[in-house]
N, C-alpha and C positions, 0 to 999 in steps of 0.2 A: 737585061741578061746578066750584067752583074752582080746582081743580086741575088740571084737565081742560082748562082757560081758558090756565092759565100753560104748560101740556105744548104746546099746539096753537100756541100762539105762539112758541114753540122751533122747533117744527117748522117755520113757517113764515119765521122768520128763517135756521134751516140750509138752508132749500130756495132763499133769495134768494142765499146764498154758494154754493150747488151750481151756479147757475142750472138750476135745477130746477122751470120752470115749472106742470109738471103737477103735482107735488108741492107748491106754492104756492098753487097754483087747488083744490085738493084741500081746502086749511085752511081757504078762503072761499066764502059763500056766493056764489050765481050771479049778485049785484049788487053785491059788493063797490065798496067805493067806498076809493081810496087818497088823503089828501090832505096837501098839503105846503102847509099857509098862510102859512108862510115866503117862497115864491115864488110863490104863486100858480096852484100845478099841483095839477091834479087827475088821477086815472085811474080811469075807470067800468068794470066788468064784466072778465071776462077778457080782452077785447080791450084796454081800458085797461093791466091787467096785463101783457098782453103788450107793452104800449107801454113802459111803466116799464121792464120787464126789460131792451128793446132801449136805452133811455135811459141805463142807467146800464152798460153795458157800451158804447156809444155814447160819452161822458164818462169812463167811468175803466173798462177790464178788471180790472184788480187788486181792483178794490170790494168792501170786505169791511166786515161788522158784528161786533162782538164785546159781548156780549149782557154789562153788568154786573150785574143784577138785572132779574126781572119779579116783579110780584107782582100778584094778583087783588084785582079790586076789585069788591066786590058777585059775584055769580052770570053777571053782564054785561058787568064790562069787565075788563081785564086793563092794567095801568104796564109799562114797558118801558124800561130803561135803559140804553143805548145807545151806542157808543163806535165810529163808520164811519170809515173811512179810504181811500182812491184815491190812486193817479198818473194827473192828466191825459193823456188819450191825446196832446193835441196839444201840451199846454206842457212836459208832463212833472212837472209841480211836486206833489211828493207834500202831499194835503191832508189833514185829519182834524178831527171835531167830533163832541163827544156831541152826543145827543138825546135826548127822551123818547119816547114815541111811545103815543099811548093807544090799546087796543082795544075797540070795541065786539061783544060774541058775542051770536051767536043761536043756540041748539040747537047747541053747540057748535062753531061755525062764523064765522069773521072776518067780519064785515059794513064794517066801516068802520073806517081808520086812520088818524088825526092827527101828523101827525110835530111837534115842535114845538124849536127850539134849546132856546127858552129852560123850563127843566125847570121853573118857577114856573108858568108858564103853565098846562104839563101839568098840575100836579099840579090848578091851580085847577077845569080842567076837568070832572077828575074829582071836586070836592069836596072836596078833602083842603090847602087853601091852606094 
């Protein structure tokens, strides 16, 4: 099953660089919940997701993830280590910042994702300080 945890999480980090929403929505359950407590943004359900998708193509078309490690944790979550990068649509200014990003699965399925800069944080999250 954990392995199955870190496959689905692939999947849905290549379907955020496709923009491949249905492919995205496919990897989560039907209440997924996206959260960035960095900023204080959240996104509930497909419609959230669909929000998100329109958000960061909105802010940066170029927006890509480049996946340095995931690994499972437990039967239920899944580490994620992270490396996003954009040009601002409006200033132009190319940005970039790992992340961590925990996931919580259900039956194989993304229920809820934490994004977090600081990779300390993540890992406390997840038990693993």
């Amino acid at each position: 099953m954990s392995q199955e945890n870190v496959e689905t999480v692939g999947q849905a980090i290549a379907a955020i660089n496709a923009r491949d929403i249905d492919a995205y929505l496919a990897c989560c359950t039907e209440n997924v919940e996206l959260l960035l407590p960095m900023v204080g943004a959240q996104y509930l359900g497909a419609d959230g997701i669909r929000r998100f998708f329109t958000d960061i193509e909105d802010a940066g078309p170029d927006f890509r993830i480049e996946v340095q490690r995931v690994q499972a944790i437990g039967d239920s979550h899944a580490l994620a280590f992270l490396r996003f990068s954009s040009t601002g649509r409006a200033s132009g200014i190319v940005t970039g910042a790992e992340s961590a990003n925990v996931y919580d699965i259900i039956d194989g399925k993304i229920s809820r994702i934490r994004i977090f800069l600081d990779r300390d944080e993540a890992l406390k999250a997840v038990g693993l300080e």
